[in-house]
FIZARO-720370 format. One line per 2 residues: number of its first residue (from 1); their letters; for each residue x, y negated, z negated of N, C-alpha, C. Coordinates in nm, 4 decimals. Layout:
BEGIN
NUM = a = X:Y:Z:X:Y:Z:X:Y:Z ~ ... .
This chain:
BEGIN
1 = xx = 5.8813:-4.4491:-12.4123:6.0267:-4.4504:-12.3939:6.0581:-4.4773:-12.2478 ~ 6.1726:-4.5756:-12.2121:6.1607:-4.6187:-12.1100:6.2629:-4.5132:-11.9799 .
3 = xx = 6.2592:-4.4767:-11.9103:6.3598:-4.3799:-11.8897:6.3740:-4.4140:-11.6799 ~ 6.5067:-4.3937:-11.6773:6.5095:-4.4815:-11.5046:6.6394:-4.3214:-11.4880 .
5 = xx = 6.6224:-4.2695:-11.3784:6.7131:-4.1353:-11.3540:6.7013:-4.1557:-11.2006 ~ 6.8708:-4.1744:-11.1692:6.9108:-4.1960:-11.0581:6.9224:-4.0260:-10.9826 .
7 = xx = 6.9421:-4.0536:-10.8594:6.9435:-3.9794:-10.7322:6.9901:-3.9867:-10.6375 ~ 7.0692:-3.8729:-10.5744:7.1077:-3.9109:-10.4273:7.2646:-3.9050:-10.4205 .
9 = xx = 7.3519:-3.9315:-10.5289:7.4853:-3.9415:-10.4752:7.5645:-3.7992:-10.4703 ~ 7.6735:-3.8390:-10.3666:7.7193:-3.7271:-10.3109:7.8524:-3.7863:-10.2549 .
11 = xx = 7.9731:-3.6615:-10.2228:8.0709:-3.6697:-10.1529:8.0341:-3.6656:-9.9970 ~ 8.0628:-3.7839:-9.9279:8.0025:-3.7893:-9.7836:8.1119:-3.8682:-9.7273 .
13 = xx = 8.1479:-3.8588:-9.6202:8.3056:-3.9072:-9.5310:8.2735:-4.0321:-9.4974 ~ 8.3556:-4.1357:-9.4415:8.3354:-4.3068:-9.4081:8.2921:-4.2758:-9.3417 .
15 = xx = 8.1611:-4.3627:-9.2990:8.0960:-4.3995:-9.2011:7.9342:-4.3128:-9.2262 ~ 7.9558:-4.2735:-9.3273:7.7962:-4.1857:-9.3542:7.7117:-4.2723:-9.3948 .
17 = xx = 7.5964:-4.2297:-9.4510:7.4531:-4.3158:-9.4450:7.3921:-4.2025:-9.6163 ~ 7.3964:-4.2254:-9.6995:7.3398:-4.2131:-9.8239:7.1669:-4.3175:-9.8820 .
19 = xx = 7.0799:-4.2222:-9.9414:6.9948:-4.2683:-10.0150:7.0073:-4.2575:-10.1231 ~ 6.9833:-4.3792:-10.2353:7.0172:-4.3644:-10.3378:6.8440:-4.3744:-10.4046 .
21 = xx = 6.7896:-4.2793:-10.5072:6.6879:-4.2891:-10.5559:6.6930:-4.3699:-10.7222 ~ 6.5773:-4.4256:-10.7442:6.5705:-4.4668:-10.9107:6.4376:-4.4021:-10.9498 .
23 = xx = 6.3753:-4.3146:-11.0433:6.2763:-4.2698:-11.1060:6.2267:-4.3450:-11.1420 ~ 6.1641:-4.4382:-11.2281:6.1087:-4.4974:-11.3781:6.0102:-4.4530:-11.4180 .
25 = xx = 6.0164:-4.4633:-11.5750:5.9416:-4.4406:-11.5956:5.9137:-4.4647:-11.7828 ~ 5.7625:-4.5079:-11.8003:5.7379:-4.5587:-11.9796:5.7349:-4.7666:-11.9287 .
27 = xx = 5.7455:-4.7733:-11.8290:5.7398:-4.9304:-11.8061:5.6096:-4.9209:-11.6734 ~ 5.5825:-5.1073:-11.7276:5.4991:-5.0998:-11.6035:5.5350:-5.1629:-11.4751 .
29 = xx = 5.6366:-5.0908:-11.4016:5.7423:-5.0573:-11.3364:5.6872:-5.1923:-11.2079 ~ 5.5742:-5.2067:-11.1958:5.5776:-5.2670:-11.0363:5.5787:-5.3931:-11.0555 .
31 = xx = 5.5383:-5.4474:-11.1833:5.5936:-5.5876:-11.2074:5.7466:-5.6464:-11.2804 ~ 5.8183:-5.5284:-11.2323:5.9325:-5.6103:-11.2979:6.0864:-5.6051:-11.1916 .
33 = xx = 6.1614:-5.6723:-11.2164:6.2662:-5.6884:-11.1136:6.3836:-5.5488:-11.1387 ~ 6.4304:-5.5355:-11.0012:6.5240:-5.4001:-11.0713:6.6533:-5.4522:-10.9602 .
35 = xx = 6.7699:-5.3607:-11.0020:6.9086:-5.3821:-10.9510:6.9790:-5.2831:-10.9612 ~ 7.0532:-5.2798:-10.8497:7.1377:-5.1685:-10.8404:7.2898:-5.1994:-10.8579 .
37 = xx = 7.3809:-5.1904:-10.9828:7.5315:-5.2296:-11.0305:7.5950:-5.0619:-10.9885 ~ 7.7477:-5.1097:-10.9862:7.8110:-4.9707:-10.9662:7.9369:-4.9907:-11.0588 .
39 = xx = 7.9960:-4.9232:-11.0837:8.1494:-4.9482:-11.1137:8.2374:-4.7939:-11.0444 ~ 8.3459:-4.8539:-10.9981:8.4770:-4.7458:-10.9536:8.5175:-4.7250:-11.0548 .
41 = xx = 8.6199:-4.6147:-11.0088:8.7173:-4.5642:-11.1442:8.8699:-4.7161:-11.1898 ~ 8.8640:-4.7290:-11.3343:8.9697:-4.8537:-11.3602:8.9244:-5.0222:-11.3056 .
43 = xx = 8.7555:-5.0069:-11.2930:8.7424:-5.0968:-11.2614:8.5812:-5.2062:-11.3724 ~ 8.5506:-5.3280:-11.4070:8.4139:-5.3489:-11.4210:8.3272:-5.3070:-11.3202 .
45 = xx = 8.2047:-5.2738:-11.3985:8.0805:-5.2625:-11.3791:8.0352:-5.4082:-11.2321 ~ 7.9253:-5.3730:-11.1222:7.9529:-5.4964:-11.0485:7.8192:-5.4718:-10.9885 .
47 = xx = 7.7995:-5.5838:-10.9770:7.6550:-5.5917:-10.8704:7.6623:-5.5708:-10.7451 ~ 7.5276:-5.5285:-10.6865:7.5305:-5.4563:-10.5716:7.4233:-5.5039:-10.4514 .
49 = xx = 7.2843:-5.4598:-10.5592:7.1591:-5.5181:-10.4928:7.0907:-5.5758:-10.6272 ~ 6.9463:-5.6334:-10.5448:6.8723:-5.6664:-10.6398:6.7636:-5.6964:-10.5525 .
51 = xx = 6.6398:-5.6898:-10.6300:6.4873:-5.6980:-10.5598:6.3682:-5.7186:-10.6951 ~ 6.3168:-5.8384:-10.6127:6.2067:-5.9026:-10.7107:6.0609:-5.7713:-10.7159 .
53 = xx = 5.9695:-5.8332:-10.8249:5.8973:-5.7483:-10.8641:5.8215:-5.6494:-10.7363 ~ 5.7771:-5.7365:-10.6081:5.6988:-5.7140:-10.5153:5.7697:-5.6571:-10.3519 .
55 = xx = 5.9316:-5.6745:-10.3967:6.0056:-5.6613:-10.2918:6.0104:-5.7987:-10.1542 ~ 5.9694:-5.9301:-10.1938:5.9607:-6.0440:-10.1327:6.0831:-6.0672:-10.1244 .
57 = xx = 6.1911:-6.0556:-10.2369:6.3350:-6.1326:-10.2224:6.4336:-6.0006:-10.2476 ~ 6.5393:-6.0045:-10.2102:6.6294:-5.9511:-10.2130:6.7854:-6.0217:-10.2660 .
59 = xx = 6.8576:-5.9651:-10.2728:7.0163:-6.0159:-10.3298:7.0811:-5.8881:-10.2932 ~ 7.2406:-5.9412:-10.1875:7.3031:-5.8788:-10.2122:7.4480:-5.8940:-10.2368 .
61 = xx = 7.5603:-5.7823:-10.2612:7.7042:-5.8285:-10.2781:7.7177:-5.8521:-10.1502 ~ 7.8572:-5.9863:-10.1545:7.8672:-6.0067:-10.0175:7.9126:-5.8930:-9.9499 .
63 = xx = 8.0189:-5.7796:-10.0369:8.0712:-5.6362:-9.9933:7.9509:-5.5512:-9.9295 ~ 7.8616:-5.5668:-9.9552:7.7470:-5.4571:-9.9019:7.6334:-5.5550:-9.7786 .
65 = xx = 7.6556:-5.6174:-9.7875:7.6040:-5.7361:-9.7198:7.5658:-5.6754:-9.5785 ~ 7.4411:-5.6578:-9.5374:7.4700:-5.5864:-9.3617:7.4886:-5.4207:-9.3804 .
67 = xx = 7.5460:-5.3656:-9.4518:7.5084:-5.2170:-9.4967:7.4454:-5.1519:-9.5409 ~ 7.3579:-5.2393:-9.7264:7.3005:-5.1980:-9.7869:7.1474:-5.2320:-9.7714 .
69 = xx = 7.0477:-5.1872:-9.7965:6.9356:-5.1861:-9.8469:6.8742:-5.1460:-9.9740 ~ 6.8101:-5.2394:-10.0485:6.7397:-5.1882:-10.1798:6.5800:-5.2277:-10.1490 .
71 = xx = 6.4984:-5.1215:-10.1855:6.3655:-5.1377:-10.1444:6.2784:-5.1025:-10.2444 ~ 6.2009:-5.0903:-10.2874:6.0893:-4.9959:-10.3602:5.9659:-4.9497:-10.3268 .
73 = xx = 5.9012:-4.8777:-10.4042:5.7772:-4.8019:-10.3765:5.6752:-4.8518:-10.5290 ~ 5.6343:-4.9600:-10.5539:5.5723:-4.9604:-10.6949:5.4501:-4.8536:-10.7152 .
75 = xx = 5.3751:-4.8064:-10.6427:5.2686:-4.6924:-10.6645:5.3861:-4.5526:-10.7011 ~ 5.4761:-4.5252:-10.6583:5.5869:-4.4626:-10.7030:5.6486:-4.4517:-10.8167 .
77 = xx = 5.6872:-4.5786:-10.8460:5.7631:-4.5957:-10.9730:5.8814:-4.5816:-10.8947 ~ 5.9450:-4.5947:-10.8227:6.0570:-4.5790:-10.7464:6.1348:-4.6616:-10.6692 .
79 = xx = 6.2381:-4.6841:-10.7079:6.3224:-4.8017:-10.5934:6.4502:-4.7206:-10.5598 ~ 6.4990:-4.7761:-10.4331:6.6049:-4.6906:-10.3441:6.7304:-4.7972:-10.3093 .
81 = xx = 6.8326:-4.7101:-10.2884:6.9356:-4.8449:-10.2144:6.9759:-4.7111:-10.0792 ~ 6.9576:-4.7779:-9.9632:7.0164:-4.7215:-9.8606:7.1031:-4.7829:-9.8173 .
83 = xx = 7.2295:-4.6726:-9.8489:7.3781:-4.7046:-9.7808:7.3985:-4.6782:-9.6529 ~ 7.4434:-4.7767:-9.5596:7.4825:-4.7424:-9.4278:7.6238:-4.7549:-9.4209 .
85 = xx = 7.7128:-4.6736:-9.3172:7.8857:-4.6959:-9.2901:7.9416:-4.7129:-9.4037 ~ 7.9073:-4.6395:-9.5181:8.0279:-4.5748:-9.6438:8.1256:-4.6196:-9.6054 .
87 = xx = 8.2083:-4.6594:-9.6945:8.3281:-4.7101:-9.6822:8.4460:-4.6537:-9.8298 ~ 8.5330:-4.5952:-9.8458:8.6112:-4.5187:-9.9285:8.6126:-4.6666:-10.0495 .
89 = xx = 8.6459:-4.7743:-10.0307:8.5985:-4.8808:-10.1065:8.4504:-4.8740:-10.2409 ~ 8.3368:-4.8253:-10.1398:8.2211:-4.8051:-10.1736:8.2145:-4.6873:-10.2781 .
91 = xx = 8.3149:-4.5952:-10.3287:8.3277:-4.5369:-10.4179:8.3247:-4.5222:-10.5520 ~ 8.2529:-4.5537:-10.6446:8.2068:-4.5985:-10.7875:8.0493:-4.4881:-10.8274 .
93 = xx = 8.0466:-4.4817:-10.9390:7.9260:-4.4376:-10.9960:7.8119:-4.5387:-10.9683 ~ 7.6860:-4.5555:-10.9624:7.5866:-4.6265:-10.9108:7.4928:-4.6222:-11.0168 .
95 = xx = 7.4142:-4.7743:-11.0500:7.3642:-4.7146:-11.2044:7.2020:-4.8101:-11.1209 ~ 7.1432:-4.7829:-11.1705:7.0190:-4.8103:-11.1483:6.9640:-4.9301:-11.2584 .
97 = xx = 6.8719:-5.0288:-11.2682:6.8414:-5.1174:-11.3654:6.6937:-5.1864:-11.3720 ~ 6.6655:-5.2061:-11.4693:6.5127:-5.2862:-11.4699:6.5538:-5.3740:-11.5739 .
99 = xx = 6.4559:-5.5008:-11.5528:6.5165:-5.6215:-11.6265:6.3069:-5.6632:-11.6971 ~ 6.3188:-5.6451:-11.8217:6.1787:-5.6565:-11.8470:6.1008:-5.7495:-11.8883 .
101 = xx = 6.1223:-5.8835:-11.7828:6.0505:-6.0064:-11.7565:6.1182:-6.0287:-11.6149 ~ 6.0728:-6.1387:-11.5629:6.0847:-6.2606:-11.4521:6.0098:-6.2060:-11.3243 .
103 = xx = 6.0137:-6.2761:-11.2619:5.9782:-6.3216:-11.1138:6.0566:-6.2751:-11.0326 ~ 6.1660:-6.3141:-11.0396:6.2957:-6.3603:-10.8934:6.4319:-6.2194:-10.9097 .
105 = xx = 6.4694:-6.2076:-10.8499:6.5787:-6.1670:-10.8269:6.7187:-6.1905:-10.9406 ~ 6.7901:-6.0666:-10.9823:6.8479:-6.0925:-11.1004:7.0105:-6.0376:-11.0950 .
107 = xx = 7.1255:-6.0959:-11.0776:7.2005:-6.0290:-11.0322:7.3161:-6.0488:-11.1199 ~ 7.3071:-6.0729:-11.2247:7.3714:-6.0545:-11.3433:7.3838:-5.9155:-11.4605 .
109 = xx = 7.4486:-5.8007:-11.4823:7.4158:-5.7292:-11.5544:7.3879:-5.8081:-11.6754 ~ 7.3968:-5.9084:-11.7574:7.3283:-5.9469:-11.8879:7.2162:-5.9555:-11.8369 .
111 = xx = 7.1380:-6.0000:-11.7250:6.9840:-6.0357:-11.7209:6.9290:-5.9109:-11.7551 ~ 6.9802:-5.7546:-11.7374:6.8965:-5.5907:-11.7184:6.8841:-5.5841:-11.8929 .
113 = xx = 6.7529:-5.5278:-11.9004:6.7358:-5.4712:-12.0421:6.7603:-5.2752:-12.0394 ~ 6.7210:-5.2489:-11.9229:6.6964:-5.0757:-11.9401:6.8278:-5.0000:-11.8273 .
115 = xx = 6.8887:-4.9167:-11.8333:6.9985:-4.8713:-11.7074:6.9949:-4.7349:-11.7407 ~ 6.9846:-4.6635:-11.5812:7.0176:-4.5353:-11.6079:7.1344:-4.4803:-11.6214 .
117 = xx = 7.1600:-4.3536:-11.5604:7.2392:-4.2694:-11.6376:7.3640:-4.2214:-11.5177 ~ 7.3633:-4.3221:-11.3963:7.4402:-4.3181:-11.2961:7.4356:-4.2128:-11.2196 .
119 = xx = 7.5239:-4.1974:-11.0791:7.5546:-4.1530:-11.0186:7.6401:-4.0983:-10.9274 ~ 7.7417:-4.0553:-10.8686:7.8586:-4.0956:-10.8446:7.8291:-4.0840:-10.6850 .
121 = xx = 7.8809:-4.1760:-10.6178:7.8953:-4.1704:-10.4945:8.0224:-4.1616:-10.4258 ~ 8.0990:-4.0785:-10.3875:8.2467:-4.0491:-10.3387:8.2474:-4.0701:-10.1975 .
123 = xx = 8.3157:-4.1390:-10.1161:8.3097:-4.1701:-9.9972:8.4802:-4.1474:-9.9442 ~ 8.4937:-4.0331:-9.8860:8.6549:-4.0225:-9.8437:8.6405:-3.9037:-9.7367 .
125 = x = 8.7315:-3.9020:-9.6450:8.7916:-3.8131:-9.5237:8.8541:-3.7067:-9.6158 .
């Protein structure tokens, strides 16, 4: 059973610095591409990051562009997005994703087969 359990979000003021964790686990996690989508409240679901099987390529929103980082640990089973300078904007639940084929970088939610179970990240004064 394939199971991905996010980590890390929290109420933290603009301009903070958040780690966001992904678990996996029941896949064979280091060959496959993963992504990090979020959605706000009244809003779609939206892409964020994304990172190929080995961590060679990256993708990001142009909104997070220069702030964010998504990285992984494959001996882990673990991939991260580090938020820098929160922004009250940046406020949405954070869902974690594995997509179970390709190579490259995937930044479409139709490309993800597996998603966890979110997170909420609140960013306000």
């Amino acid at each position: 059973q394939v199971q991905l359990i996010e980590s890390g979000g929290e109420l933290v003021q603009p301009g903070s610095s958040l780690r966001l964790s992904c678990a996996a686990s029941g896949l064979f996690f280091s060959t496959l591409p993963m992504g990090w989508f979020r959605q706000a409240p009244g809003k779609e679901r939206e892409f964020v990051a994304a990172i190929n099987w080995n961590g060679a390529h990256t993708s990001y929103a142009d909104s997070v562009k220069g702030r964010f980082t998504i990285s992984r640990n494959n001996a882990e089973n673990t991939f991260y997005l580090q938020m820098n300078n929160l922004r009250p904007e940046d406020t949405a639940v954070y869902y974690c994703a594995v997509r179970q084929s390709g190579n490259y970088v995937h930044t479409e939610e139709k490309e993800y087969n597996y998603w966890g179970q979110g997170t909420q990240v609140t960013v306000s004064s």
